[in-house]
C-alpha positions, 0 to 999 in steps of 0.5 A: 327286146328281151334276149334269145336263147335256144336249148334242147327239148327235155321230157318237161316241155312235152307239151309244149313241143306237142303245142308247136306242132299243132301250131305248125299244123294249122299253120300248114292247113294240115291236121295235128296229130291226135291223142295216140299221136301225141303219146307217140310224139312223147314216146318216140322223143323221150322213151327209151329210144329217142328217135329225135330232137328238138330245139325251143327258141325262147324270148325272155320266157316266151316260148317263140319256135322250135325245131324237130330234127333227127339224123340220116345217113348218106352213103354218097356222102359216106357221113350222117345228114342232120334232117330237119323234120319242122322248123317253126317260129310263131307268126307274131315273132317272125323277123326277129331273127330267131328262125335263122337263129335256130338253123344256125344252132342246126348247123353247128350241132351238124358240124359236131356230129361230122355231117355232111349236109342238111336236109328239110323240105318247104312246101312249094307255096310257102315262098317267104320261106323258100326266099328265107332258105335260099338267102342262107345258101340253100338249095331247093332241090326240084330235080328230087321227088319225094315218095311216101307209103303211108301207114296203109301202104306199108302194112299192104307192101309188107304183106305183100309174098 
């Protein structure tokens, strides 16, 4: 097996950060984002003001996962929560350890920036994945529910008097 590593996204691997997201959408049966999402993607990652990181997970050369993540702030903890937007390795190269392998680079990069915990969400029918995050002590929170506007929604709220 060629060796692992894991880096940070630069501005070069736009597009391929772009294709994992698209992998990750079929792979959820939901619909990537379109051209002006993917020049937001670009926009938001590495303009002016970053709005998040990524990670890519490579085998020898072979591009095999990445992970989307950005920084929240919970005023319980009274520290920063490392959010984990998308965690995503190709099918093929399941089981190899490099899922785990990028959440342990997350752990570390939020034990750096003082965190005081991580979050992320799973799909309630990906159970491979739910086993996976509990066998490393996560805790799937059912008491929680999430709340979304979406685009319409808020332009609706914020118009509200």
């Amino acid at each position: 097996m060629a060796k692992l590593t894991i880096r940070k996204a630069l501005k070069a691997d736009a597009d391929l950060v772009l294709q994992f997201i698209q992998a990750l959408a079929e792979y959820e049966k939901l619909k990537g984002p379109d051209a002006a999402g993917e020049e937001r993607i670009r926009r938001h990652g590495w303009g002016d003001h970053p709005r998040f990181d990524v990670l890519l997970a490579f085998e020898g050369d072979t591009p095999v996962g990445f992970a989307l993540y950005f920084y929240q702030f919970s005023t319980f903890e009274a520290r920063p929560t490392l959010y984990l937007e998308d965690l995503f390795v190709y099918p093929e190269y399941r089981g190899h350890g490099y899922g785990k392998a990028l959440l342990v680079d997350l752990a570390r990069e939020a034990v750096a920036q003082d965190c005081g915990r991580m979050d992320w969400m799973v799909l309630d029918w990906n159970q491979p994945s739910i086993d996976f995050y509990k066998r490393l002590g996560a805790v799937v929170m059912t008491e929680w529910q999430l709340c979304r506007l979406d685009q319409d929604a808020i332009t609706a709220l914020a118009a509200t008097s």
